[in-house]
C-alpha positions in Angstrom: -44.3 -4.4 69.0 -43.4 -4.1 65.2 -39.6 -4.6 65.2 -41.2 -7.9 67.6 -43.4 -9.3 65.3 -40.9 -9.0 62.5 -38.4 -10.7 64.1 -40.6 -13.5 65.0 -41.5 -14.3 62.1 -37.8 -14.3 60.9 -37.5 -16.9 63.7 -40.8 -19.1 62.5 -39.2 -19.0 58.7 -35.9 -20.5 60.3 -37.8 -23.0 62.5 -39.4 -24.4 59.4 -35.6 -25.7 58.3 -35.5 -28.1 61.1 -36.8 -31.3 59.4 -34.1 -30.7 57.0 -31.2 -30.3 59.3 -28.8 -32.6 58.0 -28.8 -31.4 54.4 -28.2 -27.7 55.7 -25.3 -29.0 57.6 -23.8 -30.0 54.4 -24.5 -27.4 52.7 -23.1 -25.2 55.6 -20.3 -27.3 56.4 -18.9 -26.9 52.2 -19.4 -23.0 53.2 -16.7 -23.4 55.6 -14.8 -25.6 53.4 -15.0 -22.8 50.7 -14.0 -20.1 53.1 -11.1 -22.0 54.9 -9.6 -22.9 51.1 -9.5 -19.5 50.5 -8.0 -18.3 53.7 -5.1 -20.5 52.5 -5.2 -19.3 48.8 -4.0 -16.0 50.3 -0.5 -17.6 51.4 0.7 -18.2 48.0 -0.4 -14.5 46.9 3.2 -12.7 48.2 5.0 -15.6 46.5 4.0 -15.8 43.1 4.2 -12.3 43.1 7.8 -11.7 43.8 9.0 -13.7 40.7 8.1 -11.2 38.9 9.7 -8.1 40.7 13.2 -7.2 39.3 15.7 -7.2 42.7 19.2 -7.0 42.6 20.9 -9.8 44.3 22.3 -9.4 47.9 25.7 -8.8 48.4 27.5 -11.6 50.4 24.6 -14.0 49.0 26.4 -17.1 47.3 24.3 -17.3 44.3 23.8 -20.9 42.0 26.7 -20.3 39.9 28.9 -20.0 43.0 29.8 -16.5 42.5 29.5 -13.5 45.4 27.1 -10.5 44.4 28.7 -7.1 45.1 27.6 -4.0 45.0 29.4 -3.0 42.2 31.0 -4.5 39.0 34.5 -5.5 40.4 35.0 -8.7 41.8 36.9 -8.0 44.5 34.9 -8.9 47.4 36.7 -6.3 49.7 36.5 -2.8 47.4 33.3 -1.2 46.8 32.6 0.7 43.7 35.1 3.1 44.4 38.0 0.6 45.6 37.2 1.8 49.0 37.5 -0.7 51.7 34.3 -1.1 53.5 34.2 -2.7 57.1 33.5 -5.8 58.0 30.3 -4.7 60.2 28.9 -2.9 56.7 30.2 -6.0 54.7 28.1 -8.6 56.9 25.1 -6.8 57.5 23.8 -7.0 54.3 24.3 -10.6 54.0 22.3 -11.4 57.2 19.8 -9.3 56.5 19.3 -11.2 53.2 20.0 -14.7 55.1 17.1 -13.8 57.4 15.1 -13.2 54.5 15.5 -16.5 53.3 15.2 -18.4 56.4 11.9 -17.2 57.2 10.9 -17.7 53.5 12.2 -21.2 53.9 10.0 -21.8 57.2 7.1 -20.2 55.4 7.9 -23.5 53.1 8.4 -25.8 55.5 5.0 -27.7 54.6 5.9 -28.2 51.1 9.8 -28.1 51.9 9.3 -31.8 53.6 7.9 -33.3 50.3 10.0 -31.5 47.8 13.4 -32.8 49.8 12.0 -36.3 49.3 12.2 -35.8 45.5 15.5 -33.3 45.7 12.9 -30.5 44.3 14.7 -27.0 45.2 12.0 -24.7 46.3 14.2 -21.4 46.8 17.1 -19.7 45.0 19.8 -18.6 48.1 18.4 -15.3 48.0 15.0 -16.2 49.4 13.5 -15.9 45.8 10.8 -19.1 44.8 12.5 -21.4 42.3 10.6 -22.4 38.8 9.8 -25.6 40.5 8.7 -23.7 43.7 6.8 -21.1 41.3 5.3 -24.1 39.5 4.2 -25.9 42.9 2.8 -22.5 44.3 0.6 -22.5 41.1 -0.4 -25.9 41.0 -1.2 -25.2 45.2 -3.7 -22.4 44.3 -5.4 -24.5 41.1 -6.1 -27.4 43.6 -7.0 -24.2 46.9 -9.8 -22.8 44.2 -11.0 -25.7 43.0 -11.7 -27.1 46.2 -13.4 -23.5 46.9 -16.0 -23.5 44.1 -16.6 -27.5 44.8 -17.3 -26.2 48.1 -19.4 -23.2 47.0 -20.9 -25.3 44.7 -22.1 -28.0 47.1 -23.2 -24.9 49.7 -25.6 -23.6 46.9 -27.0 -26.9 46.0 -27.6 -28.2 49.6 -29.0 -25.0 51.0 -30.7 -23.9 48.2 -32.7 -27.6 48.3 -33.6 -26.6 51.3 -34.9 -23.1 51.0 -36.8 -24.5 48.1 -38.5 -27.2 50.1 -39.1 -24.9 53.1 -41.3 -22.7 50.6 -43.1 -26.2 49.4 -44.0 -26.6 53.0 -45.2 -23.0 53.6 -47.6 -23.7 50.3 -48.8 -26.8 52.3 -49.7 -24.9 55.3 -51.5 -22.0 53.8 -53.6 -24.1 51.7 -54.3 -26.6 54.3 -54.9 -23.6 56.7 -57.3 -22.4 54.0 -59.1 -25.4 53.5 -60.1 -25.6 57.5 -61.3 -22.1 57.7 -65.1 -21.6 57.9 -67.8 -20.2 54.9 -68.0 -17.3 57.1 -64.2 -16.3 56.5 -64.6 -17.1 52.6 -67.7 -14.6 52.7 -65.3 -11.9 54.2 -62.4 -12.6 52.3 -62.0 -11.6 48.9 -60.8 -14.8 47.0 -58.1 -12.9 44.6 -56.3 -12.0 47.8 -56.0 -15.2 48.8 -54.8 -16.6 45.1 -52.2 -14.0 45.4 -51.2 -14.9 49.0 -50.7 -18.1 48.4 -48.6 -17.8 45.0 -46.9 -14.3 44.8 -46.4 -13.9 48.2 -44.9 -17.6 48.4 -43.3 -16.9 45.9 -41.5 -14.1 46.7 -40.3 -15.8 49.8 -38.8 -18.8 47.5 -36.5 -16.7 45.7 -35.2 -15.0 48.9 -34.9 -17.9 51.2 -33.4 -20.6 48.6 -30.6 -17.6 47.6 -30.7 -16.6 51.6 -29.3 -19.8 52.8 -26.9 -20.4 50.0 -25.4 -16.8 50.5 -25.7 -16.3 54.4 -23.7 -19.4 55.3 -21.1 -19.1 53.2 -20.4 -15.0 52.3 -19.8 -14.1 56.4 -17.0 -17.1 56.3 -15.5 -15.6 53.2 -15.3 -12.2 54.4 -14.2 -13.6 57.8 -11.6 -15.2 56.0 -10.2 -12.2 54.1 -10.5 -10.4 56.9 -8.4 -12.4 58.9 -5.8 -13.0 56.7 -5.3 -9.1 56.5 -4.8 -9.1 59.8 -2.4 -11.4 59.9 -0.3 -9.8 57.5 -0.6 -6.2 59.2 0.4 -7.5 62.2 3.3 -9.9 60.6 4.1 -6.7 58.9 3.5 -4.1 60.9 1.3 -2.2 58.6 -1.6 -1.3 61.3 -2.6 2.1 59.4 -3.5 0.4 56.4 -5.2 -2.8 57.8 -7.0 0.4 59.6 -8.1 1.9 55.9 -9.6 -1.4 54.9 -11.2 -2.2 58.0 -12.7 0.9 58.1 -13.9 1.0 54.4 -15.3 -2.1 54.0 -17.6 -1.3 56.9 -18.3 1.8 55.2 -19.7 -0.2 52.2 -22.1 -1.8 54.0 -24.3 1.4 55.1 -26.2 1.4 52.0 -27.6 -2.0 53.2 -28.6 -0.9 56.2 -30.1 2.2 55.8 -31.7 1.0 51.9 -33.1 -2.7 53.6 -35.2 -0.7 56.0 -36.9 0.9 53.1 -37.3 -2.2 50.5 -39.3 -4.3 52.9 -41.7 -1.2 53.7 -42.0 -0.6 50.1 -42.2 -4.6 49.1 -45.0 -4.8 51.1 -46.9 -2.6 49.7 -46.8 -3.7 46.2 -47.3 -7.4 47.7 -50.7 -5.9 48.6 -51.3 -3.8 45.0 -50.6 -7.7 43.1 -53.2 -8.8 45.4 -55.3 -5.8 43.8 -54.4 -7.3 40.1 -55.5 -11.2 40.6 -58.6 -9.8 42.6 -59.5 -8.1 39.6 -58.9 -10.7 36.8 -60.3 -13.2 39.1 -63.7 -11.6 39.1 -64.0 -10.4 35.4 -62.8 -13.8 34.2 -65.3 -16.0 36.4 -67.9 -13.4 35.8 -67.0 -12.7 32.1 -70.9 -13.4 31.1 -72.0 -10.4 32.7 -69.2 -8.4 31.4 -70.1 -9.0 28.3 -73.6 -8.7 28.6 -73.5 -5.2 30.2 -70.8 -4.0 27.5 -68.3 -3.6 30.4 -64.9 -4.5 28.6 -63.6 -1.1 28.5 -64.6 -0.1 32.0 -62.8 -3.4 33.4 -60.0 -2.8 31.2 -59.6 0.8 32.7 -60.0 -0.4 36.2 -57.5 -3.5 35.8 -54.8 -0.7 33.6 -55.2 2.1 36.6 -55.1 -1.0 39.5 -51.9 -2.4 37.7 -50.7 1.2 37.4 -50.5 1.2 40.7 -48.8 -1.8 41.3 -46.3 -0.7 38.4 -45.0 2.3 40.1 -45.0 0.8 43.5 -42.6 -1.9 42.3 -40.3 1.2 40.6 -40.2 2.9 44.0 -39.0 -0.8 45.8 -36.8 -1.4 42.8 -34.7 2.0 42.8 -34.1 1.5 46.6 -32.4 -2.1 45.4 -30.5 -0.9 42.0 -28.9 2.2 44.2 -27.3 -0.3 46.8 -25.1 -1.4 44.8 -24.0 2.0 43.1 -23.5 3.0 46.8 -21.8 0.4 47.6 -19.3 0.5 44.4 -19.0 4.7 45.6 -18.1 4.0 48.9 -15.4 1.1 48.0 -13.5 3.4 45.5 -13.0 6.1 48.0 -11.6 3.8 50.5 -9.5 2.0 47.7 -8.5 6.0 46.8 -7.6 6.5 50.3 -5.6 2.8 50.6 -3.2 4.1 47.7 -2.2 7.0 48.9 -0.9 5.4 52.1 0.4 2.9 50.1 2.7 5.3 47.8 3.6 7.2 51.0 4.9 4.3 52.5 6.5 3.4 49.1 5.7 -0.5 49.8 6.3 -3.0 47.0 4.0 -4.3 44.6 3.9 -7.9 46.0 3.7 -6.2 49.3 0.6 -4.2 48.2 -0.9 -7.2 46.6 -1.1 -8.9 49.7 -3.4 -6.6 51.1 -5.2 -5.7 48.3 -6.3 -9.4 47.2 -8.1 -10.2 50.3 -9.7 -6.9 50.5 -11.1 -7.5 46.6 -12.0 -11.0 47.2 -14.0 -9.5 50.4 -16.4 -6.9 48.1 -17.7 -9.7 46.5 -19.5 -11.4 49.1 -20.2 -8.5 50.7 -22.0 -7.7 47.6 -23.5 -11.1 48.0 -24.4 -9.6 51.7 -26.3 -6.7 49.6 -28.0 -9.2 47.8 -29.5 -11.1 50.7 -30.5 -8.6 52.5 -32.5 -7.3 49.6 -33.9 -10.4 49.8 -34.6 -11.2 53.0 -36.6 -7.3 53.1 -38.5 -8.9 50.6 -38.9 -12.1 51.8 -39.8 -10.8 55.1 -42.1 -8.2 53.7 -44.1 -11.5 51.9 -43.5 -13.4 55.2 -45.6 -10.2 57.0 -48.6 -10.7 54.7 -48.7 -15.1 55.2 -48.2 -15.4 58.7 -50.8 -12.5 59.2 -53.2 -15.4 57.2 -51.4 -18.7 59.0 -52.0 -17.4 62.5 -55.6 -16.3 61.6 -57.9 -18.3 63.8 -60.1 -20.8 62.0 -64.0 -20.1 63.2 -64.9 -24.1 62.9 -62.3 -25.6 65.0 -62.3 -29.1 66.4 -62.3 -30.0 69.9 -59.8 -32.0 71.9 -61.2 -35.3 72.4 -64.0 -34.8 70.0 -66.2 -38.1 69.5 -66.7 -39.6 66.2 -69.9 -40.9 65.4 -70.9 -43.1 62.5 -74.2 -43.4 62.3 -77.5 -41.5 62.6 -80.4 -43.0 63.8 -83.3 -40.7 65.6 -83.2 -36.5 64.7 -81.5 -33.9 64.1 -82.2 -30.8 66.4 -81.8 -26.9 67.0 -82.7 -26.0 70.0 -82.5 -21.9 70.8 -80.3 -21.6 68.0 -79.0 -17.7 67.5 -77.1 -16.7 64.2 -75.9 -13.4 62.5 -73.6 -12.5 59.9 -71.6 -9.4 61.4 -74.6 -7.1 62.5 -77.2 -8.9 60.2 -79.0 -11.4 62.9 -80.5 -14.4 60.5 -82.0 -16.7 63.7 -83.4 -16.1 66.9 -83.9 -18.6 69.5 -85.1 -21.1 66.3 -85.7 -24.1 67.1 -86.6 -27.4 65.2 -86.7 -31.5 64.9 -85.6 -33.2 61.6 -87.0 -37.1 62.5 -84.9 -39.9 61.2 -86.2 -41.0 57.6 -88.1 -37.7 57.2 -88.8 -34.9 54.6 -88.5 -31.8 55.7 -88.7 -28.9 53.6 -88.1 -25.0 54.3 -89.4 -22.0 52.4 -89.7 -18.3 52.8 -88.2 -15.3 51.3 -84.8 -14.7 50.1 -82.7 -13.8 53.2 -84.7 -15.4 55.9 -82.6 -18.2 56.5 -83.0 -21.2 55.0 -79.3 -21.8 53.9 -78.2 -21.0 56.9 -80.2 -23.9 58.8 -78.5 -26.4 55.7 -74.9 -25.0 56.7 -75.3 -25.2 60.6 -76.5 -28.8 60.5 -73.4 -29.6 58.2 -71.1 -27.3 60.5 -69.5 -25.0 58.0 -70.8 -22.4 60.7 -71.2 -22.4 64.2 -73.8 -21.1 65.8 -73.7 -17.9 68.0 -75.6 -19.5 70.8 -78.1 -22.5 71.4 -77.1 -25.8 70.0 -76.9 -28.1 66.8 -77.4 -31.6 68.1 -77.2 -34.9 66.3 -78.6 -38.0 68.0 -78.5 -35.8 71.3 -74.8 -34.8 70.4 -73.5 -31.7 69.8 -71.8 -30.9 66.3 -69.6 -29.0 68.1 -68.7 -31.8 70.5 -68.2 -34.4 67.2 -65.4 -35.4 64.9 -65.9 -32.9 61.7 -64.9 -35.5 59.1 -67.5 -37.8 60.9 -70.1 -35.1 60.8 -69.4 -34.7 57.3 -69.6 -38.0 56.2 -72.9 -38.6 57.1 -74.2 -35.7 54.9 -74.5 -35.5 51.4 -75.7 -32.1 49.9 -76.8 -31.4 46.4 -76.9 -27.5 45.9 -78.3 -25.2 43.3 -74.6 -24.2 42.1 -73.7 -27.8 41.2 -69.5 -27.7 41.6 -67.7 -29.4 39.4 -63.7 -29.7 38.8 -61.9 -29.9 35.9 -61.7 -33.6 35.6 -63.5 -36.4 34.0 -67.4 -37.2 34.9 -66.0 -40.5 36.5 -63.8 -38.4 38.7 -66.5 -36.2 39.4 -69.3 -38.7 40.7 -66.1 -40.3 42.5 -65.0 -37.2 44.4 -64.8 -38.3 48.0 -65.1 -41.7 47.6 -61.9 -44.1 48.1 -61.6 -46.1 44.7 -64.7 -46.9 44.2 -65.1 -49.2 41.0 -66.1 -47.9 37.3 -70.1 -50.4 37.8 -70.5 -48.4 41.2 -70.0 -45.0 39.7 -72.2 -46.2 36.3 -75.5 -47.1 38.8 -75.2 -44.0 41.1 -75.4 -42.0 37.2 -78.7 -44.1 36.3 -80.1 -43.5 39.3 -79.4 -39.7 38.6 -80.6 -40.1 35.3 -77.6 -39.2 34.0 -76.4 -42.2 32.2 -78.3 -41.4 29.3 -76.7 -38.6 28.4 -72.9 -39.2 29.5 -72.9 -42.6 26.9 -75.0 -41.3 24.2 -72.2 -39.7 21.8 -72.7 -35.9 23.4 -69.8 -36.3 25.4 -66.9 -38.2 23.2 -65.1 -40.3 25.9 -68.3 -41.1 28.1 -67.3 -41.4 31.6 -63.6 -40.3 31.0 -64.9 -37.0 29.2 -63.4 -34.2 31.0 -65.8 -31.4 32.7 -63.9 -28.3 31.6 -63.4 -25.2 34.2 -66.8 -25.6 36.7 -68.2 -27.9 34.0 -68.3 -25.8 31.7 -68.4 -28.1 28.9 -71.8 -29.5 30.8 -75.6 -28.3 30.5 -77.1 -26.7 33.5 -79.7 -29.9 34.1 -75.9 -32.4 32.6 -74.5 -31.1 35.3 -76.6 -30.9 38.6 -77.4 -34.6 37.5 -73.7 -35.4 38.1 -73.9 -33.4 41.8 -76.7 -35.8 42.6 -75.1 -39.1 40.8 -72.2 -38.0 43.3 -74.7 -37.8 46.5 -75.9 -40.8 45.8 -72.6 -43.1 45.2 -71.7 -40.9 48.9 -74.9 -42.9 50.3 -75.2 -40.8 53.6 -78.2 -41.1 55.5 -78.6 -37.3 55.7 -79.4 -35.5 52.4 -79.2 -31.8 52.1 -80.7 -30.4 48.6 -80.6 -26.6 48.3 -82.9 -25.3 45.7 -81.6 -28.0 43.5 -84.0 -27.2 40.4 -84.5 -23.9 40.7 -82.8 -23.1 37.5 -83.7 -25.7 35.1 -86.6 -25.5 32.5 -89.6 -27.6 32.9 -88.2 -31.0 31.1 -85.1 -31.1 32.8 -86.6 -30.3 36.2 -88.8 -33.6 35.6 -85.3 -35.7 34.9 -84.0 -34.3 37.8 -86.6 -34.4 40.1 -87.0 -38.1 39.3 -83.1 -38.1 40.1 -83.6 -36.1 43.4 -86.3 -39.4 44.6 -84.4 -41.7 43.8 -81.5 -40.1 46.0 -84.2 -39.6 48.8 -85.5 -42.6 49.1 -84.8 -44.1 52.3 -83.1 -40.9 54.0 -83.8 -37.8 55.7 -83.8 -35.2 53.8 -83.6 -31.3 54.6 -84.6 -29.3 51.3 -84.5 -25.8 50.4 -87.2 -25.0 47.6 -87.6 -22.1 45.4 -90.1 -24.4 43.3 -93.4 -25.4 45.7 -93.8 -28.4 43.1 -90.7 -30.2 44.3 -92.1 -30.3 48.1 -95.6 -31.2 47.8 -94.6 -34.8 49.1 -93.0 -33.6 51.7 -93.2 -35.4 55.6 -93.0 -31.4 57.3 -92.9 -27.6 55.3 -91.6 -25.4 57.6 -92.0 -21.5 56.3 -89.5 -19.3 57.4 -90.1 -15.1 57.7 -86.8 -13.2 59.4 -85.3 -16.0 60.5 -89.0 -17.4 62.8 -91.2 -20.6 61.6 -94.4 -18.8 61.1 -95.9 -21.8 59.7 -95.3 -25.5 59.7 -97.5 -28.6 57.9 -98.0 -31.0 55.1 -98.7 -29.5 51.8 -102.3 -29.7 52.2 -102.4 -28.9 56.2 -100.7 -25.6 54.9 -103.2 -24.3 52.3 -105.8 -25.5 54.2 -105.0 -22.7 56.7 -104.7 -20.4 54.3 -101.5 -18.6 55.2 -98.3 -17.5 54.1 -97.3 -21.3 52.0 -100.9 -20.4 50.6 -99.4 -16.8 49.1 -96.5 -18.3 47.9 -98.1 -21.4 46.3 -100.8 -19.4 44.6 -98.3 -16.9 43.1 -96.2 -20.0 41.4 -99.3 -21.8 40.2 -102.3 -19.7 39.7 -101.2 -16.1 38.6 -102.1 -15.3 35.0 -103.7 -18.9 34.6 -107.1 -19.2 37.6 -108.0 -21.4 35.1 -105.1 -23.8 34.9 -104.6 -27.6 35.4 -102.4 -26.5 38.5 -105.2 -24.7 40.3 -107.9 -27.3 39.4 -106.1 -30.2 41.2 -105.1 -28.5 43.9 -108.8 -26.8 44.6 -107.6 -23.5 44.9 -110.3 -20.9 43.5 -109.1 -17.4 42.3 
């Protein structure tokens, strides 16, 4: 099942090359180019070799000067050394032999031999030797044979490497799009580091293997298909099967490292994929939570938990790294002995230099790419070791998923309702069978104790969760059964966290709208009340001041007046606020309370409170208690009964102060 899944996703990397088919085919089509120019190369070796081997001439061989060789120094063509009369069968042999010789040198020429008669260009000396103009023409052959070969090898690169490179763009599109759809359940289950490091390192990883991958895997198996072929034409041309035997044998040979070392890498690779997760979790938590560090005095303890968690990662990255630096070694090892073993059955057969050469050259132009083989398979371990980790995150369902056919719907005009509605995170049950009606143009406010579900109503109604069983309905429609981007944009929310990017305030009130102009964005800030502050000087460039990291360069009350300026240029008829002033002293809360009405004027509102002051105008309180209404009423309906909103009110406003302005107006006696 494994060995399945692996090789699946081998086959999902290469289906993502498809859109780019035509640029791989060039880039494939220059490997061929480079390996077919070097198949030729190989032709010229013998030849520009044999130049330089001293032979004495053949006897009976007219040479340029016009005089007979001989075998010895007289010049009598019918003695030999000893003034011996040879016979005329020992006489001619020799000289056919030679003639042979140079006949099939001369067809071996014939391509060139068509041109250089044109010109009167002699190519060969009568005893089959390559003339300096045949030497000269052999060399200016293999210039133009390798240059063609590295324009070739340099268009492969290029062309495939383009395309691994934008195959690994369009896996970073996919993961954070695949990210973006998934649910707040999966982002409160998933540790966010993890994800960083998924999405870069992982992604990463596979970048560097796939865009050397391609380049190398198109073009090394035609190189080595080349030189092997070309040895095999000249063992069989020259009837030297027990050598073209050693190298076919060795070069096999050299190749067991990779297979028996890739196994290991990708096993290995993956593990410290997972211990560099471990590293960005923990510098993604101490940096965003680097107030509390420092308030609790825990440097030293993070900086010995990051040093021990990167220890890990450091010697899991040795172990994958050892495995790759002794393939080569191996490799190298291997070659030697087989080169060892190729000279000895050279020197026993006593072959010639140039004959040696011949078979030699290819086999040394060969380690190279199956080096480059090495190579890619280290890579492709790793990449495939990434590609393990991201597909397991790609192919992870997302919990909020649209339905075929889903309807849009773009307006809202009567309530919003939960009817039976059941929800738990994991074991932890939050609803049960809860059920409530939101009219149109309503307030409706929730309170109750932390954990008993108030949230959890706000992010079923918006669909960022679905609900376990009973229904969310809109207008009589499911949310389930709706367009999400048409659910969406019909809520606005304003939260307690007020999220804000690193941009400009303008951006930031902006964010979701399509261009809307600079006056637009100006009245949705004075509505917020937060005009004042973003033209007064505080803030250098105004509108085009820039946030900082979560607004950092913002007040606490600066910047939830900026979430609501931006719920209020939204305009949806739906407003969620979720215990948007809980935080904020008592003069800020009045600014943005006065914001909050003015962004509820004229909508229905569902608010979470912390503060009872901020709901006291409200149409409906609901009070929650383990996820049941126990009470519902106006503000004065509910201390009239003299409940739980009773408790909770008299705890804000009358504890340490029965004699206070609160308690006074509201009739509440100690």
């Amino acid at each position: 099942m494994g060995r399945k899944t692996k090789s699946q996703n081998y086959i999902r990397i290469l289906r993502y090359v498809k859109p780019y088919k035509a640029k791989l085919a060039v880039g494939i089509l220059a490997g061929f180019v480079a390996g077919g120019s070097l198949f030729g190369s190989f032709f010229w070796i013998k030849d520009l070799i044999e130049p330089f081997e001293k032979r004495p001439a053949a006897p009976g061989v007219e040479l340029e000067s016009g005089d007979v060789a001989t075998n010895g120094g007289d010049n009598n063509p019918g003695s030999a050394a000893g003034g011996m009369p040879e016979s005329s069968a020992q006489m001619e042999a020799p000289g056919k032999k030679s003639g042979k010789e140079a006949e099939k040198k001369l067809k071996e020429f014939q391509f060139l031999e068509k041109y250089a008669n044109e010109y009167g260009i002699p190519l060969q000396t009568p005893d089959g030797r390559l003339t300096w103009q045949g030497f000269a023409l052999a060399i200016s052959g293999l210039i133009a044979l390798f240059f063609l070969k590295n324009l070739a090898t340099y268009m492969n690169k290029y062309y495939t490497r383009w395309v691994g490179t934008r195959v690994i763009a369009d896996f970073r599109d996919e993961i954070f799009g695949k990210l973006l759809d998934q649910s707040l359940k999966f982002y409160g289950n998933t540790d966010v580091g993890q994800l960083i490091s998924r999405s870069t390192n992982d992604t990463s990883q596979m970048e560097s293997a796939v865009a050397h991958t391609i380049a190398d895997a198109t073009r090394c198996p035609i190189e080595i298909a080349a030189c092997l072929g070309f040895l095999v034409y000249t063992a069989v041309t020259n009837r030297n099967m027990s050598l073209l035997l050693t190298i076919l044998v060795g070069l096999p040979a050299a190749v067991l490292p990779i297979i028996i070392l890739g196994r290991k890498i990708r096993k290995t690779c993956k593990r410290a994929y997972s211990r560099i997760a471990d590293v960005v979790t923990i510098m993604h938590e101490v940096f965003t939570g680097i107030l509390v560090v420092k308030a609790y005095g825990m440097e030293e303890a993070e900086n010995a938990r990051f040093k021990e968690t990167n220890r890990k990662y450091f010697k899991t990255l040795v172990r994958a790294l050892k495995l790759e630096l002794a393939m080569t070694p191996l490799m190298e090892f291997v070659a030697v002995l087989s080169v060892i073993v190729f000279w000895i059955l050279c020197y026993a057969k006593e072959l010639t230099i140039s004959q040696i050469f011949v078979l030699v050259a290819p086999a040394i132009m060969a380690y190279r790419p199956l080096k480059d083989l090495a190579k890619i398979n280290t890579y492709i371990q790793k990449s495939m070791a990434a590609a393990d980790r991201y597909f397991e995150l790609v192919d992870m369902q997302t919990e909020v998923t649209e339905k075929p056919g889903a309807v849009p719907i773009e307006r809202f005009e009567r309530d919003i309702r939960l009817d039976n509605v059941s929800f738990s995170y994991g074991d932890r049950k939050i609803l049960d069978n809860f059920n409530l009606v939101i009219p149109a143009g309503k307030v409706v406010a929730v309170v109750g104790e932390t954990g008993s579900g108030k949230t959890t109503i706000a992010n079923l109604i918006a669909r960022f969760y679905d609900v376990d069983s009973g229904s969310v309905k809109i207008d009589g429609v499911d949310v389930r059964d709706m367009k999400i981007s048409s659910l969406r944009s019909l809520i606005g929310i304003v939260s307690q966290q007020s999220i804000l990017f690193n941009d400009t305030i303008a951006n930031n009130i902006a964010y979701g709208q399509k261009n809307p102009g600079r006056d637009q964005i100006e009245e949705a800030a004075k509505k917020a009340n937060a005009y004042g502050f973003i033209v007064d000087g505080r803030h250098g460039n105004g509108f085009d001041s820039v946030v900082g990291e979560k607004g950092c360069k913002l007040s606490g009350g600066e910047r939830q007046r900026i979430s609501i300026a931006r719920a209020i240029l939204k305009n949806p008829p739906i407003l969620i606020l979720d215990e948007a002033t809980s935080s904020l002293d008592t003069v800020t809360e009045k600014l943005v309370q006065d914001a909050l009405d003015n962004a509820m004027s004229g909508r229905t509102v569902f608010a979470i409170a912390h503060r009872l002051s901020t709901i006291q105008h409200a149409d409906t309180i609901i009070v929650l208690a383990g996820g049941r209404i126990v009470e519902s009423g106006t503000h004065d309906e509910l201390l009239a009964k003299g409940g739980q909103y009773k408790k909770l009110f008299k705890m804000q406003f009358a504890k340490g102060a029965r004699n206070s302005k609160a308690v006074e107006n509201t009739g509440i006696s100690s």
